[in-house]
C-alpha positions in Angstrom: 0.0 0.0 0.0 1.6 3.3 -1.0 0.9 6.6 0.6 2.3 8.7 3.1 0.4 6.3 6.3 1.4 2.8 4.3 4.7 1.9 6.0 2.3 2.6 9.6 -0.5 0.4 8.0 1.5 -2.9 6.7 3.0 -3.4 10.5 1.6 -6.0 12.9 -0.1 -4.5 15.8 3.1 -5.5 17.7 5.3 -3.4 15.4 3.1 -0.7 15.9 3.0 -0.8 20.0 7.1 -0.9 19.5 7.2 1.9 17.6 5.1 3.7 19.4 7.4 2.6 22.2 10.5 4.0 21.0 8.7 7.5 19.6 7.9 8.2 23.3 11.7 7.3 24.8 13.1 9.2 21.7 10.2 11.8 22.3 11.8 11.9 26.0 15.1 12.8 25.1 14.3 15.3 22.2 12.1 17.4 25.3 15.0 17.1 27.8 17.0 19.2 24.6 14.1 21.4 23.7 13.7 22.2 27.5 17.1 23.0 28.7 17.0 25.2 25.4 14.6 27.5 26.4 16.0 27.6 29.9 20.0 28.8 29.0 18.7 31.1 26.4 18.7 34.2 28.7 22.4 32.8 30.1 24.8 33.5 27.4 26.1 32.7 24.7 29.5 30.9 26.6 27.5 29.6 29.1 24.5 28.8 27.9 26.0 27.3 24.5 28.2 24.8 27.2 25.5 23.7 28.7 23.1 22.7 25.6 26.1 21.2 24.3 26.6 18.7 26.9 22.8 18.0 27.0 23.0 17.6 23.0 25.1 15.0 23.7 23.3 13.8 26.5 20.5 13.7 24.5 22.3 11.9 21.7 23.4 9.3 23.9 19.8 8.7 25.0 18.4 8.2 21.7 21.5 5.4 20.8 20.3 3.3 24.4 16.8 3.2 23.5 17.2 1.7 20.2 19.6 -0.8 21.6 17.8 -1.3 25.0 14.9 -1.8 23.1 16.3 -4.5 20.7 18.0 -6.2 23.7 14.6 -6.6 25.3 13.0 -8.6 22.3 16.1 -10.7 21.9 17.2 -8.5 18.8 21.0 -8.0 20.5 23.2 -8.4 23.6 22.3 -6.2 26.7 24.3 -2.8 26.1 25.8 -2.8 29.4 28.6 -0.7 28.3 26.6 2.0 26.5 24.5 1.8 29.6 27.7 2.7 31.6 28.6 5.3 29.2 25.4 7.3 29.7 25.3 7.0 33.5 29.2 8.4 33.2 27.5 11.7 30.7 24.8 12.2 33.3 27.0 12.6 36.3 29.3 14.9 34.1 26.7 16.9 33.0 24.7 17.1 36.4 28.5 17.9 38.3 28.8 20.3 35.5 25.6 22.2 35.9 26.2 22.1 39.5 29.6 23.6 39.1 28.5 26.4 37.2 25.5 27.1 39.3 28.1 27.5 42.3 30.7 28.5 41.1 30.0 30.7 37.8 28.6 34.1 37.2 26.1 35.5 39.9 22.6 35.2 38.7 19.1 34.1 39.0 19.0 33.0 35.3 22.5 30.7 35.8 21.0 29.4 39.0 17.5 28.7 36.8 19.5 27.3 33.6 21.2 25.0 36.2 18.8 23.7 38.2 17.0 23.4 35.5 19.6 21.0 33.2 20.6 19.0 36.6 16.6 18.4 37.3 15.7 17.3 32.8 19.2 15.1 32.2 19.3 13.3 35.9 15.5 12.6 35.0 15.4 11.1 31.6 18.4 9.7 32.7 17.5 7.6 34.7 14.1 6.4 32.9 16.6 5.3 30.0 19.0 3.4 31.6 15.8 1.8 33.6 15.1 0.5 29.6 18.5 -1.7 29.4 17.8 -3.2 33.1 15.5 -6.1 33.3 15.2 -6.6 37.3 13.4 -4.4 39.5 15.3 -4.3 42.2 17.8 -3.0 40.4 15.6 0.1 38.5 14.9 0.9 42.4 18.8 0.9 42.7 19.4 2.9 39.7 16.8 5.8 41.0 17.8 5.6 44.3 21.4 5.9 43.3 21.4 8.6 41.0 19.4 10.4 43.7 21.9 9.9 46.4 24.6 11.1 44.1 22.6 13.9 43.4 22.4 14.7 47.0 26.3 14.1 47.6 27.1 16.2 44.6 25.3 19.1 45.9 26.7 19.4 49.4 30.7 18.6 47.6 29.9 21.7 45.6 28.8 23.9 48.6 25.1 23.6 48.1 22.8 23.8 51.0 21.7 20.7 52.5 17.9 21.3 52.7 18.4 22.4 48.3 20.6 19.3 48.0 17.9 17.2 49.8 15.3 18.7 47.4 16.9 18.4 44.4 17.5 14.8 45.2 14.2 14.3 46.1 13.1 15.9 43.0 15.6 13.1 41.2 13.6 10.4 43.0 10.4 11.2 42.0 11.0 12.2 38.3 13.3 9.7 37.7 11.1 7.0 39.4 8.2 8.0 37.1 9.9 8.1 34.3 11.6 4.6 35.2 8.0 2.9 36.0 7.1 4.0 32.6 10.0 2.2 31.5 9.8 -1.0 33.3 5.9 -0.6 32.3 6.3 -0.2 28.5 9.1 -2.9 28.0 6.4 -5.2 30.1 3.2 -4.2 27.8 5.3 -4.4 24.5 7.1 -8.3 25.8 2.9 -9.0 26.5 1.8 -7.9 23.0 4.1 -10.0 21.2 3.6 -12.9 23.3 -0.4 -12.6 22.4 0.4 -12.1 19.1 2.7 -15.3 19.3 -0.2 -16.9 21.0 -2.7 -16.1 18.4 -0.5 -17.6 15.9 -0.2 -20.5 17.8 -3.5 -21.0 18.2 -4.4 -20.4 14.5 -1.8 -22.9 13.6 -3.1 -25.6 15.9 -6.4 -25.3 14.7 -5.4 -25.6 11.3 -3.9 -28.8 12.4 -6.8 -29.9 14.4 -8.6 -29.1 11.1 -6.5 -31.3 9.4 -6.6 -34.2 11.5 -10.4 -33.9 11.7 -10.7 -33.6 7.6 -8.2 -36.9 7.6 -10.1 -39.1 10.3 -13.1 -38.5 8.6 -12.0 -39.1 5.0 -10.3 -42.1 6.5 -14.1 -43.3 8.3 -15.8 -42.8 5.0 -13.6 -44.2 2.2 -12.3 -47.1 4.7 -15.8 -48.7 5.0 -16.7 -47.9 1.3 -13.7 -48.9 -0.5 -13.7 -52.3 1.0 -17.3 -52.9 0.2 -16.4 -51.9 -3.3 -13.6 -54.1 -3.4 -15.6 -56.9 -1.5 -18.5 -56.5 -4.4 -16.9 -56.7 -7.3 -14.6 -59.6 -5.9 -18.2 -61.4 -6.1 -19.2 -59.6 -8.6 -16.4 -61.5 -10.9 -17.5 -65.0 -8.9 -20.6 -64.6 -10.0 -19.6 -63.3 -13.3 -17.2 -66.4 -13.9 -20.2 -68.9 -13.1 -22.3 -67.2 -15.4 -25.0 -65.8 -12.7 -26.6 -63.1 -13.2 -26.8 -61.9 -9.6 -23.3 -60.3 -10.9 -25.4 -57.3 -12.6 -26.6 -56.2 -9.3 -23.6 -56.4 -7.7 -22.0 -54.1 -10.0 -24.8 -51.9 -9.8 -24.5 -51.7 -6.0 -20.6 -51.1 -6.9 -21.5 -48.6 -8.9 -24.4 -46.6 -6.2 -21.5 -47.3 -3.5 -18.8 -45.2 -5.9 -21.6 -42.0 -6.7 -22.4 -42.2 -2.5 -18.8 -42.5 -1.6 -18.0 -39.2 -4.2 -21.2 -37.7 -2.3 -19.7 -37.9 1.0 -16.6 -37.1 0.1 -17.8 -33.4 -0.9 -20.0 -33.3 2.1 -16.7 -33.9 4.4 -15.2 -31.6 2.3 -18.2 -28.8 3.3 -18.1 -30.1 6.4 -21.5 -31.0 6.9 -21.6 -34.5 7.2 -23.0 -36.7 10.1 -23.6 -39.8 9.9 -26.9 -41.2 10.7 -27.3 -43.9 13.0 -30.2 -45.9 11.5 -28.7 -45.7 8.0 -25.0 -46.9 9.6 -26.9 -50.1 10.8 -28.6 -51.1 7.8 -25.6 -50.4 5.8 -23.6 -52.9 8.5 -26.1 -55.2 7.9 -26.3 -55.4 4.0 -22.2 -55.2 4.3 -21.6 -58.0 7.3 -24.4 -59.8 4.7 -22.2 -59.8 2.0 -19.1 -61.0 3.2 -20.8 -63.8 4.3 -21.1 -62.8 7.5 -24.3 -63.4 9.7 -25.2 -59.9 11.2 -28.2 -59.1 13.7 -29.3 -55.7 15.3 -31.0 -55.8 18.6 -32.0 -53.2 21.7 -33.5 -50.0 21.7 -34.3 -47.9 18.8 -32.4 -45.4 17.1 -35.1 -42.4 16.7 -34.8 -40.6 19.9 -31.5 -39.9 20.4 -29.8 -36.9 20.1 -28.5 -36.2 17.0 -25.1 -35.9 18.2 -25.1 -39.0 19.9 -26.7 -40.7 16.6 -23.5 -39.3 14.8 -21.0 -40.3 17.4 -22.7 -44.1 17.2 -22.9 -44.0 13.8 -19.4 -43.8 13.1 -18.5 -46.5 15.7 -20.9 -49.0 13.9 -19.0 -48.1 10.5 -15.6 -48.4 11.7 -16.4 -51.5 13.3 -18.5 -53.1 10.5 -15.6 -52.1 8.6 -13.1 -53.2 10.6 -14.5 -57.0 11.1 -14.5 -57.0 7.4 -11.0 -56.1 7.3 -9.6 -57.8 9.7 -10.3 -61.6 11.6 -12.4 -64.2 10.3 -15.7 -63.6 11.6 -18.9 -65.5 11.0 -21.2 -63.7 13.1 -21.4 -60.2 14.3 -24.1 -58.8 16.7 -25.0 -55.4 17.6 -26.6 -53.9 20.5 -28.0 -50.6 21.7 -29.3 -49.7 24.7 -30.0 -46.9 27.1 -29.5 -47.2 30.4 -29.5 -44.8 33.9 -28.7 -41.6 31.4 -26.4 -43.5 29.1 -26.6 -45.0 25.9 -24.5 -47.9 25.2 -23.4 -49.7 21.8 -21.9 -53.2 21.8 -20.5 -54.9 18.4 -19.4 -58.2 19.3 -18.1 -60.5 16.9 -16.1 -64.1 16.4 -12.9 -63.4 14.3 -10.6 -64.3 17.3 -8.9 -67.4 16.3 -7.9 -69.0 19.0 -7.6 -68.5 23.0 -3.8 -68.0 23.1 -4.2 -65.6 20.1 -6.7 -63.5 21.9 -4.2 -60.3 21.9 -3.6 -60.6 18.3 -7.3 -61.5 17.6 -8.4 -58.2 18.9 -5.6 -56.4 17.3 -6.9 -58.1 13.8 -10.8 -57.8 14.9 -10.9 -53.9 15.5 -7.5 -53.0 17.3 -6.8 -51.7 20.5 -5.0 -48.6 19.4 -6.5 -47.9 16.4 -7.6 -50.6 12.8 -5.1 -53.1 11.9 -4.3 -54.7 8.8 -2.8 -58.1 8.1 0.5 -56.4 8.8 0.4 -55.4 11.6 0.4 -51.4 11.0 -1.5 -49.2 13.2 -4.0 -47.4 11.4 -6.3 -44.1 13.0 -9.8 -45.6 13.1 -10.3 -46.1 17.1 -8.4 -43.3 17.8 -10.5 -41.2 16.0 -13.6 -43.0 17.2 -12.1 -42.5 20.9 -11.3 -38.5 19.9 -15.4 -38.1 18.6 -16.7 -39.8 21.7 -14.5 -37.6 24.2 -16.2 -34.1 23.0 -19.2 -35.7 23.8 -18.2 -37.3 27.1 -18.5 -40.6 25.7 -15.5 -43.3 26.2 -14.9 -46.8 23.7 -13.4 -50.1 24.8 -12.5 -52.6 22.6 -10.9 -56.3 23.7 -11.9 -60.1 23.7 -15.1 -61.0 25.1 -14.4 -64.8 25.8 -13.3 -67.7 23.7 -13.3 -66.4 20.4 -14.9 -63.4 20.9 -14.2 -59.4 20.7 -16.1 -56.4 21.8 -16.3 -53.0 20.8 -18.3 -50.9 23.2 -19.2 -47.4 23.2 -20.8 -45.3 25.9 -22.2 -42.3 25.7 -24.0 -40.1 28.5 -27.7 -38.8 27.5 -28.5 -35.1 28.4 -32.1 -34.8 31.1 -33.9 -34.3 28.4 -33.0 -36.0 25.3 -33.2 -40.1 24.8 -35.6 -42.4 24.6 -37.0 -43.5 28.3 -36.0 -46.8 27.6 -35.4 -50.1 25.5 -38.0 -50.4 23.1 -38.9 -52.9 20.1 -36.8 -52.1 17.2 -38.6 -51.6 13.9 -37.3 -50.2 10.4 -33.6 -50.5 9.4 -32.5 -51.3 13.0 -34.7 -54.2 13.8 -33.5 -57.7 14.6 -32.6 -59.9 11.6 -30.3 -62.4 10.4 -28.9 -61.5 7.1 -28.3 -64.3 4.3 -24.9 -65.3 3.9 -23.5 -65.0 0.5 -23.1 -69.0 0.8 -26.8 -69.2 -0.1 -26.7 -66.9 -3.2 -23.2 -69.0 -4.8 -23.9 -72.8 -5.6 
């Protein structure tokens, strides 16, 4: 953006609270000039030209630490201990000096004024900018207090009156305190901006991760299940095919309704308004289980008054599993269970693709997986964790292990709000009622 206000405009809101920063400290030093100025103009030109000299270069000094105190404090550079030292060194040279003149020089309420007056502005911002390059408090309240007991000893070694030397020193302790708060206060605001900022970044960066993962566990839930009843289909698809049946027409056709659905979903994940139904994830289980041969039945409560979160979150546990006994084991029959009980809703897949007793471990592993779906090799997939992930925003928890000789459960449990859920078990009708599904055995001669 071009224009006189486009450099201000394309800084972060950090950059801008820094500069702003270092305008005011710069802005501190350019008054201590302009002020000690005005007050040695009616001195002389000897005098008076001495006097804004020295706090020129005061000044100059001033405007070098805050730049470097500054980048020291975000990291940008080494403390500047030595420049610090070097402007402590030009203040008490050009307080002693102002002193020295006021005692010691021409008579004169206007040398007295132009004195008092440079002592009072370069001890002050003094102290506020070396309070910039010092990171512990106790040491700004050392750097005020010393400057204002040096004030004090200054004054009485150059014949001033106690009680003046005690007010001047006050007058140190007070300025030069404010200003140093305003120090210690600014380096603390601008160190807290930055860290917000670097916390909003953070925090847009994790939920574009989050986002990922989410996108990527539910890709994985709805191509996982699909892909393997496609693959599943047209493997008897070409069976039936081979043996001349003509069954093998409708099994393409459902290949081909599973390939349109699965491109269906895949958009809808992509819009991100996908959930999966409960009722439907059951009958599709069903006519799945069915067609791997594997005898399938639905029992317990019905599926139409839960919440619809719930529904979702139950939903994808019935398609991972479904999927998962297709994938994995050697199961011949698979049953399913929902019920509600005390507030909670509870869904049971249990199936018989453990081989054997001593092979329980890997039986599970190869039936569903205790960490997450398995393949033959052994690899750890994402589906229970992500299963486990859904049911935790809702409260819900998932277990998964053998259930006896042969067997291995997947349960999930979910808590119902007050007001939501059916009151109780009830005869299941439509696509969740009880039935035992034909094995492909009985289609194939």
């Amino acid at each position: 953006m071009r224009g006189p206000g486009g450099w201000w405009r394309r800084k972060t809101t950090p950059e801008k609270v820094e500069t702003y920063t270092r305008w005011s400290f710069h802005f501190f030093a350019m008054v201590e000039l302009v002020t000690v100025g005005l007050t040695v103009a009616p001195v002389g030109a000897r005098l008076g030209g001495l006097l804004l000299t020295l706090v020129a270069a005061h000044a100059a000094v001033c405007l070098v630490t805050v730049s470097r105190a500054l980048d020291w404090t975000r990291g940008r550079r080494p403390q500047p201990v030595r420049l610090l030292w070097t402007l402590a060194a030009v203040t008490v040279a050009v307080t002693a000096t102002a002193i020295g003149i006021a005692e010691h020089g021409p008579d004169g309420e206007s040398i007295d004024s132009a004195a008092g007056g440079t002592v009072g502005v370069v001890l002050i911002v003094g102290v506020g900018i070396i309070a910039l390059g010092v990171r512990q408090r106790r040491r700004v309240f050392g750097v005020v207090g010393g400057f204002a007991a040096g004030c004090w000893l200054v004054s009485v070694a150059w014949g001033v009156p106690v009680d003046a030397a005690f007010f001047a020193a006050a007058l140190v302790w007070v300025g030069g305190g404010f200003i140093a708060f305003t120090a210690v206060i600014s380096v603390w605001l601008l160190n807290i901006v930055y860290e917000l900022d670097e916390a909003r970044e953070t925090r847009a960066r994790l939920a574009v991760a989050e986002e990922r993962l989410r996108f990527g566990r539910d890709l994985h839930d709805v191509m996982g299940r699909n892909l393997a009843v496609i693959a599943l289909k047209s493997e008897l698809a070409v069976q039936l095919a081979q043996r001349g049946r003509p069954e093998a027409v409708a099994q393409m056709v459902e290949v081909q309704r599973l390939a349109h659905e699965s491109q269906r979903e895949v958009r809808e994940v992509v819009r991100g308004y996908r959930e999966a139904d409960l009722a439907v994830e059951l009958a599709g289980a069903q006519g799945v289980l069915a067609a791997a041969g594997i005898d399938c039945t639905v029992s317990g409560a019905t599926a139409a008054g839960l919440p619809v979160a719930v529904q979702s979150a139950l939903g994808w546990v019935v398609r991972e599993a479904a999927t998962n006994v297709l994938r994995h084991g050697d199961a011949r029959r698979c049953a399913v269970r929902l019920r509600v009980r005390e507030g909670r809703v509870v869904l049971s897949v249990e199936n018989d693709g453990v081989e054997s007793e001593a092979g329980a471990g890997a039986g599970a592993a190869g039936s569903v997986g205790s960490s997450g779906s398995l393949g033959s090799s052994g690899s750890s997939g994402s589906g229970i964790a992500g299963l486990r992930e859904r049911l935790a925003e809702i409260d819900g928890t998932l277990e998964a292990g053998p259930a006896g000789r042969g067997l291995f459960r997947l349960t999930a449990e979910i808590p119902l709000p007050s007001t939501a859920g059916p009151s109780g078990p009830a005869a299941p009708s439509g696509p969740a009622s009880v039935a035992t599904v034909r094995s492909v055995s009985e289609v194939t001669p």
